[in-house]
C-alpha positions in Angstrom: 0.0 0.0 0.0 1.5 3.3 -1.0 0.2 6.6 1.2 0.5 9.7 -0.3 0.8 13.1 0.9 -3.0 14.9 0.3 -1.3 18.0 1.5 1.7 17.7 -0.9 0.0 20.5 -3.8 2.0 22.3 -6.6 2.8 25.7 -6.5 0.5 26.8 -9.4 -2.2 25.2 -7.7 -1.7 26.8 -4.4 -1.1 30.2 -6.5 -4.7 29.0 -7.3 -6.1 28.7 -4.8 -5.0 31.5 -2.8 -6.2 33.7 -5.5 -9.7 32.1 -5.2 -9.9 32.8 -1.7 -8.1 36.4 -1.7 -11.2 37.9 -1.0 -11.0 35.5 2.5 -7.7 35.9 3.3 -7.7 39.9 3.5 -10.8 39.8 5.5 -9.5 37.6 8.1 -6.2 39.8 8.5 -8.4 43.5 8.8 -10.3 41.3 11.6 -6.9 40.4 13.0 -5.6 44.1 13.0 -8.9 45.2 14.9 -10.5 46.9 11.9 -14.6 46.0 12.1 -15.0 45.4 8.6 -17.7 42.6 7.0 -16.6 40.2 4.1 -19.1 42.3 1.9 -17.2 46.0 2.9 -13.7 43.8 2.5 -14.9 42.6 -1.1 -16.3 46.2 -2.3 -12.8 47.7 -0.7 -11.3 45.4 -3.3 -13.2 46.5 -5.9 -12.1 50.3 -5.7 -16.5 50.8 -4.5 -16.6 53.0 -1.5 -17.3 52.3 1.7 -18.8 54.9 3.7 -19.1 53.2 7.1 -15.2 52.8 7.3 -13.2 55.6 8.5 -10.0 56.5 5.7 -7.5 55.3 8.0 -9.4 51.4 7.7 -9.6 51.6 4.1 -6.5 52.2 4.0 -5.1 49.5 6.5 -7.4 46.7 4.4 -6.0 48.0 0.8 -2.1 47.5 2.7 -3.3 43.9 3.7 -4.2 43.4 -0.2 -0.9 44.8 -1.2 1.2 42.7 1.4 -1.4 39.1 -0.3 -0.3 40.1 -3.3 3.4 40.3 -2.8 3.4 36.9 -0.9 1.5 35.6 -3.8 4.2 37.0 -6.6 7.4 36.0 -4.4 6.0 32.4 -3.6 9.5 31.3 -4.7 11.6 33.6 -2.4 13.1 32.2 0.4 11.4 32.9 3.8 14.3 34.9 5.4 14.2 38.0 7.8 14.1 40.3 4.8 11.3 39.0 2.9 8.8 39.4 6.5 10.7 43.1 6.8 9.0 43.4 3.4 5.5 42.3 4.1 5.7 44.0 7.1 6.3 47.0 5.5 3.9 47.0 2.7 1.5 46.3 6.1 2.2 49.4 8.0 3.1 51.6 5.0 0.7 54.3 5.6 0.2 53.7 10.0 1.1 57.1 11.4 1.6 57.6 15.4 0.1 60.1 16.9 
């Protein structure tokens, strides 16, 4: 009997699937950052519609969580080093200002 690894998926077919659940994915990090945003508002943020329950700074914040997908998603190949999560995290808080 040969087992075979059901978790063992190419890379073009993760690059699939991760673009079929985008929409997901972004969502679920603005919940992580604290930013009270519905799938619905997280899908029409992604389609450039506007929003007018979210405050700027939230729109913002969820269109940097896009950004940071997307670059994972392009450098799929690069290798996981402390430079390439100093780049997602900076495509993350590219536009956080302290007050």
């Amino acid at each position: 009997m040969i087992l075979h690894d059901k978790y063992d998926i190419a890379v073009d077919e993760n690059i699939c699937i991760a673009k079929r659940l985008f929409v997901d994915a972004v969502y679920s990090s603005a919940n992580l950052e604290e930013i009270a945003v519905t799938f619905a508002q997280t899908q029409d943020i992604l389609n450039n519609v506007n929003v007018s329950k979210l405050t700027p700074i939230e729109i913002n914040k969820v269109c940097c969580l896009r950004d940071a997908w997307e670059y994972m998603i392009e450098h799929i190949n690069d290798s996981l080093d402390l430079g390439y999560l100093m780049n997602v995290h900076e495509i993350i808080v590219r536009f956080d200002v302290t007050y």
